[in-house]
VOBA-1610 file (N, C-alpha, C; in pm, whole numbers, padded with zeros to 5 digits, always signed):
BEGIN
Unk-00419+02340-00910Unk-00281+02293-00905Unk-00279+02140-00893Unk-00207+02095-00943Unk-00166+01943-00983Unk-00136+01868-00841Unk-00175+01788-00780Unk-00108+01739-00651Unk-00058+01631-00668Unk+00078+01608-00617Unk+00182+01523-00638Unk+00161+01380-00537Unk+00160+01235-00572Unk+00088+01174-00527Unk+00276+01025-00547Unk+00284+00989-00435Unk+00393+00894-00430Unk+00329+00732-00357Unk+00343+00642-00461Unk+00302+00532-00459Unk+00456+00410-00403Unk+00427+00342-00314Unk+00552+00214-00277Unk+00464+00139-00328Unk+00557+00056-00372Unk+00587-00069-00463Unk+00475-00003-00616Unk+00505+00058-00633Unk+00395+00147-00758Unk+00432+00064-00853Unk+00507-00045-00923Unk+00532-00011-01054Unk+00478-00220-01077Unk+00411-00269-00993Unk+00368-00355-01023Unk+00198-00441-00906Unk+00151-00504-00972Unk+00021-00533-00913Unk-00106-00460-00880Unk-00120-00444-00730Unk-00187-00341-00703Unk-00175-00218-00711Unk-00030-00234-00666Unk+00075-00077-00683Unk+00046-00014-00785Unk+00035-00088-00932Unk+00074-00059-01061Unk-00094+00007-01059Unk-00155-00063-01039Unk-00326+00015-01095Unk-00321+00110-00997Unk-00276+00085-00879Unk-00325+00297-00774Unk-00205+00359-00853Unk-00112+00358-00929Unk-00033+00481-00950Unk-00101+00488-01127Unk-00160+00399-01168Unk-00209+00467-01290Unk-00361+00548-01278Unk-00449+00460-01170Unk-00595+00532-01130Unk-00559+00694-01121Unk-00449+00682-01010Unk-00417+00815-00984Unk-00403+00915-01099Unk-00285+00870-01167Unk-00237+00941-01263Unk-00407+00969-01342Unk-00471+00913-01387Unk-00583+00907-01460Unk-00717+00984-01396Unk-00699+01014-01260Unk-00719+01099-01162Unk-00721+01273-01180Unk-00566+01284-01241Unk-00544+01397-01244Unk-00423+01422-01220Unk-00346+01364-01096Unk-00246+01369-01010Unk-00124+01321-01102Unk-00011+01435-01037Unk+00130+01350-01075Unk+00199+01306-00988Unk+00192+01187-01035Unk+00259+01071-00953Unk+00393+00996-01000Unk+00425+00956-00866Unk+00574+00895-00831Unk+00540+00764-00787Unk+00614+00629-00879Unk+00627+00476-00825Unk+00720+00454-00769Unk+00725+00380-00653Unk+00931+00330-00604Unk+00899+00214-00592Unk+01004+00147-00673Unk+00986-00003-00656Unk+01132-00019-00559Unk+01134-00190-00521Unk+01292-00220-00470Unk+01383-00307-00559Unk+01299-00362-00634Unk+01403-00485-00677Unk+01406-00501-00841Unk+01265-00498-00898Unk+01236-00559-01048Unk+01296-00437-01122Unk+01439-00361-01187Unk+01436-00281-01274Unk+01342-00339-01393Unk+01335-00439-01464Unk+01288-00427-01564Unk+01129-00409-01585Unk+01033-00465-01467Unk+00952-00431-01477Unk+00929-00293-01433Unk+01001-00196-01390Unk+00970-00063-01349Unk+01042-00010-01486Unk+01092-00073-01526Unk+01145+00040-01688Unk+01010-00018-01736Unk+00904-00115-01782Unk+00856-00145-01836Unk+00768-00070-01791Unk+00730-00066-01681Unk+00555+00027-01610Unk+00616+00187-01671Unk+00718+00207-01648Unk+00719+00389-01719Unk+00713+00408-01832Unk+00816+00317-01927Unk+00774+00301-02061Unk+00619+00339-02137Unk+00544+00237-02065Unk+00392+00248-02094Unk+00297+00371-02062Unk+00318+00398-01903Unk+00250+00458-01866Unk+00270+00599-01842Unk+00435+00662-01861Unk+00502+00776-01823Unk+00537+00792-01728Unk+00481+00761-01578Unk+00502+00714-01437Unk+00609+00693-01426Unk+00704+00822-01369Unk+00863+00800-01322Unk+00856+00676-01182Unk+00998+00601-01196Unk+00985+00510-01108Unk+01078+00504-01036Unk+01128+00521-00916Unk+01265+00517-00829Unk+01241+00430-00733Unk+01392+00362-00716Unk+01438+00249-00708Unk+01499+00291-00512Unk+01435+00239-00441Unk+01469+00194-00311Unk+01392+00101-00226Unk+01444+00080-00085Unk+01377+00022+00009Unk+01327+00053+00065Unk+01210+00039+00133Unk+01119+00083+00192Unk+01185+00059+00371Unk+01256-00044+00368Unk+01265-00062+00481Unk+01416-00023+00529Unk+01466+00081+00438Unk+01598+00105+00513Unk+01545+00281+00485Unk+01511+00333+00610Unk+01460+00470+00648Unk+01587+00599+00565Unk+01686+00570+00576Unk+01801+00677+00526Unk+01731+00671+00358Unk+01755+00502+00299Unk+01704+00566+00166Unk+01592+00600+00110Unk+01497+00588+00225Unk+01353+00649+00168Unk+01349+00757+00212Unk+01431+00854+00281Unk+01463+00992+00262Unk+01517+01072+00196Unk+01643+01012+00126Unk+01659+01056-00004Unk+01556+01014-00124Unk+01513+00897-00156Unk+01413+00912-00268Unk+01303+01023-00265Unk+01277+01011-00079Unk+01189+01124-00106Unk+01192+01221-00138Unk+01337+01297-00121Unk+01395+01435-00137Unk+01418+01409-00253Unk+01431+01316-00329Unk+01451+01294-00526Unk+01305+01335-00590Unk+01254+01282-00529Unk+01132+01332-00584Unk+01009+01420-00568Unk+01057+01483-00499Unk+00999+01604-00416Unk+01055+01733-00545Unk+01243+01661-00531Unk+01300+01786-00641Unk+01218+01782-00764Unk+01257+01640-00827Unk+01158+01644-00986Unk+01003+01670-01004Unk+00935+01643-00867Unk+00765+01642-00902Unk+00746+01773-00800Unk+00796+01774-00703Unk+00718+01896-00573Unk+00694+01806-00476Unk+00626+01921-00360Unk+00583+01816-00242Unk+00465+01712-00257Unk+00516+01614-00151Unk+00444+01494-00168Unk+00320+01529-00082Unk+00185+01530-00148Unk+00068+01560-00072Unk+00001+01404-00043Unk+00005+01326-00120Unk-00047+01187-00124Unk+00070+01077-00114Unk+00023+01017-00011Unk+00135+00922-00023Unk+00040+00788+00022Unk+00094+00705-00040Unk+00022+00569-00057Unk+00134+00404-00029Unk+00101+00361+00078Unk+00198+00288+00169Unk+00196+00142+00128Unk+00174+00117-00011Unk+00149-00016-00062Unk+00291-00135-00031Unk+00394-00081-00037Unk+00464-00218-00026Unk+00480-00330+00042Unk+00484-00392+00002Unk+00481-00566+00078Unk+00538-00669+00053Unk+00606-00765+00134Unk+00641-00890+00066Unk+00605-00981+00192Unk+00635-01106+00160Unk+00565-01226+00200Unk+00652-01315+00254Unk+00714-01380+00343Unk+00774-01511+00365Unk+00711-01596+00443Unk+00645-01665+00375Unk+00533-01721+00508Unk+00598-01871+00491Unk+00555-01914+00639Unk+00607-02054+00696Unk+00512-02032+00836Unk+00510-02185+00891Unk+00433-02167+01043Unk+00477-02173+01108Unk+00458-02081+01222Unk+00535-02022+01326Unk+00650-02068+01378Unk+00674-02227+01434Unk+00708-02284+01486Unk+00837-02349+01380Unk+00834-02283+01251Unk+00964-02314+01124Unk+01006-02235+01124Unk+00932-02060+01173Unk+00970-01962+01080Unk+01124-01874+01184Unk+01180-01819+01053Unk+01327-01787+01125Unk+01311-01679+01121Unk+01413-01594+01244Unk+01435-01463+01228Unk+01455-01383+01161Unk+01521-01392+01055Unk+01520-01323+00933Unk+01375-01338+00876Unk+01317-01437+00859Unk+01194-01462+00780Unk+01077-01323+00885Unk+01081-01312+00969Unk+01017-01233+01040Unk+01040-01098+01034Unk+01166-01093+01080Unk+01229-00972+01074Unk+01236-00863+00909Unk+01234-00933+00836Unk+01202-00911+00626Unk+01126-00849+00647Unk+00990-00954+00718Unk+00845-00879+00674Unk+00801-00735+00764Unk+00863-00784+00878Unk+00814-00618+00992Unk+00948-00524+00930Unk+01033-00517+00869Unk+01087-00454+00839Unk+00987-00374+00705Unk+00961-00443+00615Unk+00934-00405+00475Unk+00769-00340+00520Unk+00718-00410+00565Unk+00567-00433+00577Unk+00497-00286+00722Unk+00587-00241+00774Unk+00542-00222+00907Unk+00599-00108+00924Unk+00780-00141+00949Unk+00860-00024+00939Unk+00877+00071+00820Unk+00827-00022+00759Unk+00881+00057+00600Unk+00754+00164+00581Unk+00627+00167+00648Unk+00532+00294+00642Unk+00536+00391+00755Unk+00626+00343+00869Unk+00696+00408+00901Unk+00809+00523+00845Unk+00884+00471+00769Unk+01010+00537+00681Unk+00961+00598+00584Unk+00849+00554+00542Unk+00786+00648+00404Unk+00719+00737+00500Unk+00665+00724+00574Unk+00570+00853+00626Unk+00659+00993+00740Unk+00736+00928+00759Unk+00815+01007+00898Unk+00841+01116+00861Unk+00938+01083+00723Unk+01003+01192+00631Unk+00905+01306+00617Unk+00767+01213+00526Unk+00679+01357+00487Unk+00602+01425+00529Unk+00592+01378+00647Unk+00485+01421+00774Unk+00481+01565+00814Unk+00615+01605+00822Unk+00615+01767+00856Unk+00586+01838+00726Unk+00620+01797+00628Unk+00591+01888+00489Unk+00451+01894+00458Unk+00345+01808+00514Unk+00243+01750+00509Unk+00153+01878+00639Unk+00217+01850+00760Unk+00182+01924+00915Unk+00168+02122+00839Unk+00293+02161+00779Unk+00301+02311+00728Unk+00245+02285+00655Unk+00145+02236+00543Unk+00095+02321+00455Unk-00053+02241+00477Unk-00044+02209+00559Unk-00212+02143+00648Unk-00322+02106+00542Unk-00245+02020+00479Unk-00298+01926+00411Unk-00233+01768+00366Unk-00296+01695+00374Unk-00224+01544+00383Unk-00307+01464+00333Unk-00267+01325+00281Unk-00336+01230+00254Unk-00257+01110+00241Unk-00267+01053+00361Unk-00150+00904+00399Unk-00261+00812+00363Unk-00243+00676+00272Unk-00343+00527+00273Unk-00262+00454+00297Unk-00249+00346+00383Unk-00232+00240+00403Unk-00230+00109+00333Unk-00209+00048+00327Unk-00272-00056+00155Unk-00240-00181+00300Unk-00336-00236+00428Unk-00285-00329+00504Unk-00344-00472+00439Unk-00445-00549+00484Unk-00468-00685+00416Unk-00570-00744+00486Unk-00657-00830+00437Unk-00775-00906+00519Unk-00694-00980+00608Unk-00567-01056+00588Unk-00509-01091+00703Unk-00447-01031+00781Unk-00451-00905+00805Unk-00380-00833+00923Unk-00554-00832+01027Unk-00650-00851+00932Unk-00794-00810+01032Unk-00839-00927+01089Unk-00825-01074+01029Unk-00865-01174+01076Unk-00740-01282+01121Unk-00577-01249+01092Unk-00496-01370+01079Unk-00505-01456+00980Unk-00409-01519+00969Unk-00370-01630+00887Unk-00252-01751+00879Unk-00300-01849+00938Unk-00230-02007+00941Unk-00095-01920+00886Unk+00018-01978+00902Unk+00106-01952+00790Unk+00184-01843+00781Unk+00098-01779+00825Unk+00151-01596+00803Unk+00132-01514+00939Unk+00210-01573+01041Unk+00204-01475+01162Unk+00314-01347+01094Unk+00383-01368+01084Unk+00489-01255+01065Unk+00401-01148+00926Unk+00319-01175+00845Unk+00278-01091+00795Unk+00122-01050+00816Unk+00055-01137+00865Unk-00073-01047+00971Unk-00014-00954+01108Unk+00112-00959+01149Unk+00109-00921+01220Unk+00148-00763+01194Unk+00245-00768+01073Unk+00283-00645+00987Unk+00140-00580+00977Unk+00061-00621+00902Unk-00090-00566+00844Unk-00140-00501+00928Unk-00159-00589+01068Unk-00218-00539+01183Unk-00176-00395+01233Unk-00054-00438+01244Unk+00014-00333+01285Unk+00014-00203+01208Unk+00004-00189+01089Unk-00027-00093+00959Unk-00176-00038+01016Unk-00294-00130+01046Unk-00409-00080+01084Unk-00414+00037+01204Unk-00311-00021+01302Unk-00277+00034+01473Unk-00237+00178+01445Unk-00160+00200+01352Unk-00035+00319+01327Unk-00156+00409+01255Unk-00207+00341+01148Unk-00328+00433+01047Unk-00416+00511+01184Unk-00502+00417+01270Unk-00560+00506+01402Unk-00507+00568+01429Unk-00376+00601+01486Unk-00306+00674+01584Unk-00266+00813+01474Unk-00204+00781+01385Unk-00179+00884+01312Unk-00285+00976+01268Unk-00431+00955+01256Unk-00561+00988+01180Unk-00577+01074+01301Unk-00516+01017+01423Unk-00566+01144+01564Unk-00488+01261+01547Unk-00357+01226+01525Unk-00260+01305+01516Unk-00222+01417+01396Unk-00342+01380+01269Unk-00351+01451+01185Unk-00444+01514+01165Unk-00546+01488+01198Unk-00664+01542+01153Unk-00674+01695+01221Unk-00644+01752+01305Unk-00647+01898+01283Unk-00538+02001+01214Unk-00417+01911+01184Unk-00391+02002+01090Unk-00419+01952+00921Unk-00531+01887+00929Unk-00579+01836+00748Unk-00554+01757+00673Unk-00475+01628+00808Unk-00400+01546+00729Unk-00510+01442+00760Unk-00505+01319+00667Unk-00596+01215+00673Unk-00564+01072+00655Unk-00572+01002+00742Unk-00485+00878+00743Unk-00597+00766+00749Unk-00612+00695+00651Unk-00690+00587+00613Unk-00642+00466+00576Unk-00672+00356+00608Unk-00663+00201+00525Unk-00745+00158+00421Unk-00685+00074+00341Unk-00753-00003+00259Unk-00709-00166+00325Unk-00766-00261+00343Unk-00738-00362+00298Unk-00825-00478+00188Unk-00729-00536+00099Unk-00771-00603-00030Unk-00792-00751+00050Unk-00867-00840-00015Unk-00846-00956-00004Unk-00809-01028-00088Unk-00827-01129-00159Unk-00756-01177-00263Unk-00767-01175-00401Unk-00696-01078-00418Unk-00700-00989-00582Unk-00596-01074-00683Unk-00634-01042-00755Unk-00643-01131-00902Unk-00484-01093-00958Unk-00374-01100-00844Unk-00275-01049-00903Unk-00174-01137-01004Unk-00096-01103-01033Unk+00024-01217-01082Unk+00082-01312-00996Unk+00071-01266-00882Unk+00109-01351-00759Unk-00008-01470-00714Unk-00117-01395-00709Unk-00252-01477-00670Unk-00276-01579-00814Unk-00249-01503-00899Unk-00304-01588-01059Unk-00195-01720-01044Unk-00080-01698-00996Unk-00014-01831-01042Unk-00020-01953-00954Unk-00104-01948-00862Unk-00170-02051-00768Unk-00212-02130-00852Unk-00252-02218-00817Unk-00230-02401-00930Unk-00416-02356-00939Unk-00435-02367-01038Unk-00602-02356-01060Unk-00692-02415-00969Unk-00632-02541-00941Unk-00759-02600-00826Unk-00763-02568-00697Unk-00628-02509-00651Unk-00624-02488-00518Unk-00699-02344-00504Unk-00712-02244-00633Unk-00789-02137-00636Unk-00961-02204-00623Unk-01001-02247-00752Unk-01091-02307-00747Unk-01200-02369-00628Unk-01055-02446-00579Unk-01169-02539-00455Unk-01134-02463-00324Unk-01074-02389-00348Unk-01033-02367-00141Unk-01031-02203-00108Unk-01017-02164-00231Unk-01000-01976-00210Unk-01107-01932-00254Unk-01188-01948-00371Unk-01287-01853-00444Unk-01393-01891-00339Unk-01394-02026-00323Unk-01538-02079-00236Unk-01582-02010-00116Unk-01435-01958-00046Unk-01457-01898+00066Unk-01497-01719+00023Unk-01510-01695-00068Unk-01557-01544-00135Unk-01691-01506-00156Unk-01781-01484-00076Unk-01911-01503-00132Unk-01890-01433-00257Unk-01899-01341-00328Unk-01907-01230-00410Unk-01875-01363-00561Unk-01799-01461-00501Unk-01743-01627-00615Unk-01649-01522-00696Unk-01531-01462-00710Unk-01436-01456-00786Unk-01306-01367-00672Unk-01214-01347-00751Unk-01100-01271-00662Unk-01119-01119-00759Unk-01071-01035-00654Unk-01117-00887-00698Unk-01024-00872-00821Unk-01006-00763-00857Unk-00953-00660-00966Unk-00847-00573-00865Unk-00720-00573-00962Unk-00623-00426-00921Unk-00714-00314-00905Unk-00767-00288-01033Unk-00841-00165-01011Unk-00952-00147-00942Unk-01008-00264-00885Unk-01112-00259-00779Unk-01001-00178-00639Unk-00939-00245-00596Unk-00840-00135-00480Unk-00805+00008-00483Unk-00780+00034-00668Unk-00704+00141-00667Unk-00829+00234-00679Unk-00966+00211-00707Unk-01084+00282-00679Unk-01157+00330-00569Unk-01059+00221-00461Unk-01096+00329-00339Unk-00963+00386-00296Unk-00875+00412-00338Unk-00723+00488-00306Unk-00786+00621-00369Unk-00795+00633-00434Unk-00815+00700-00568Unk-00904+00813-00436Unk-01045+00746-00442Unk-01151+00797-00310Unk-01100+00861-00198Unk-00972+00756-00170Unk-00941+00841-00022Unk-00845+00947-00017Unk-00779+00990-00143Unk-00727+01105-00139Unk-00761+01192-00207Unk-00922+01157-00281Unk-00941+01293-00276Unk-01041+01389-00220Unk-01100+01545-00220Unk-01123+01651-00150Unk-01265+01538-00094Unk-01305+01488-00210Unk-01425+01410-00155Unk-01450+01328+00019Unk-01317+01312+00002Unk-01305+01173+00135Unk-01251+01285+00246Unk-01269+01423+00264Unk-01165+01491+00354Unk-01209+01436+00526Unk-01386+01425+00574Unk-01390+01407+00643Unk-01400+01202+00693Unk-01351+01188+00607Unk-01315+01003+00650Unk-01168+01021+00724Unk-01128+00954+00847Unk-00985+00966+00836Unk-00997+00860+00976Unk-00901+00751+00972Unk-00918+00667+01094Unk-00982+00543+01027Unk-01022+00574+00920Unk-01069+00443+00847Unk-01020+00318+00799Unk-01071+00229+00772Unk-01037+00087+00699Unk-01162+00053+00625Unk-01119+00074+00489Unk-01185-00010+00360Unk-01225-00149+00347Unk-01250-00223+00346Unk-01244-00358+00352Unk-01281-00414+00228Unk-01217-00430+00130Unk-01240-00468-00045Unk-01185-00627-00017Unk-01255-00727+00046Unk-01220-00843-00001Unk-01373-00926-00053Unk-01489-00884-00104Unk-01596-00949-00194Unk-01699-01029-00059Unk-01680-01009+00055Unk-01755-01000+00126Unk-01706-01155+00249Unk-01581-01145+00223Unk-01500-01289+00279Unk-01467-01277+00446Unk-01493-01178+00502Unk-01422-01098+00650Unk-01500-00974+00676Unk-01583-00979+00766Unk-01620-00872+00814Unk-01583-00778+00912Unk-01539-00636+00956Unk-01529-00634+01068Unk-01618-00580+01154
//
């Protein structure tokens, strides 16, 4: 039987390669983006990957998407906690809203995706929650208290939940990426990649989408059943823990 696999922020970056790995996997899968319609008409277009449109961080509507897509695909056995956004400033600039965005989207919002499916997950005692947190939730980052602290916090919840699941079959794991080769990372001014980011990479380049979505891919399936409590660490050898 086909297992139904729901990706946040699926329909671009990293998102975009774990909901196609998946799909390419085997699995039918669900993307929810919040904001870009056109690039989520564009990722289904291509790939077939239905895509629905909410926030991650307002809990009412990630209970209906979930119940949207539960109707069109079935229950959600895989769920994959990728969404994220960024407002970084240093501490001492950064505003309440600027804070409040990111623990909302970043923190609460795998909260709101997971709450919902947790019991549908508990009855049929099988589960597979990933995390998608960040090399800066494990080491910090200048700039980005409000979103290491999200990450971190994504790591804290992945433990606690991995206790709380694992005897009835559920499995709660992290990934965190370090600095992947996204559209976001690519449009950094060449030299500031060059001289100040790659250098600090031993591995000398920034990863691949599909380098991440190759261990998502891993952690939900039968293969990975006894991993759970884990963190991946895919940043080319930049942060150890």
């Amino acid at each position: 039987m086909t297992r139904i696999a729901l990706v946040t922020g699926g329909t671009r970056g990293i998102g975009a390669a774990i909901s196609i790995a998946l799909k390419d996997a085997g699995y039918s899968v669900a993307a929810s983006y919040a904001g870009n319609i056109e690039a989520a008409e564009k990722f289904t277009a291509q790939t077939g990957i239905p895509a629905y449109k909410w926030s991650v961080a307002d809990y009412d509507a990630c209970a209906a998407g979930i119940s949207q897509v539960e109707s069109d695909l079935g229950p959600i056995e895989v769920l994959v906690n990728n969404a994220g956004i960024t407002r970084d400033g240093m501490f001492h600039k950064m505003t309440r809203e600027a804070w409040s965005e990111v623990i909302d989207t970043n923190l609460n919002g795998v909260f709101n995706m997971t709450h919902p499916i947790w019991p549908g997950m508990r009855s049929r005692k099988f589960g597979r929650v990933i995390n998608i947190s960040s090399i800066n939730g494990q080491k910090g980052q200048m700039g980005q208290s409000n979103y290491s602290a999200s990450k971190a916090g994504d790591l804290g919840l992945t433990k606690a939940l991995a206790q709380e699941g694992a005897f009835v079959g559920i499995t709660v794991n992290a990934v965190c990426p370090g600095y992947i080769g996204t559209e976001m990372v690519r449009a950094i001014p060449e030299k500031v990649l060059n001289e100040r980011i790659i250098p600090q990479i031993p591995v000398g380049r920034l990863g691949e989408p599909e380098e991440i979505a190759r261990c998502v891919v891993f952690l939900a399936s039968d293969d990975a059943g006894f991993i759970t409590g884990s963190t991946i660490s895919a940043n080319g050898g930049q942060f150890f823990v």
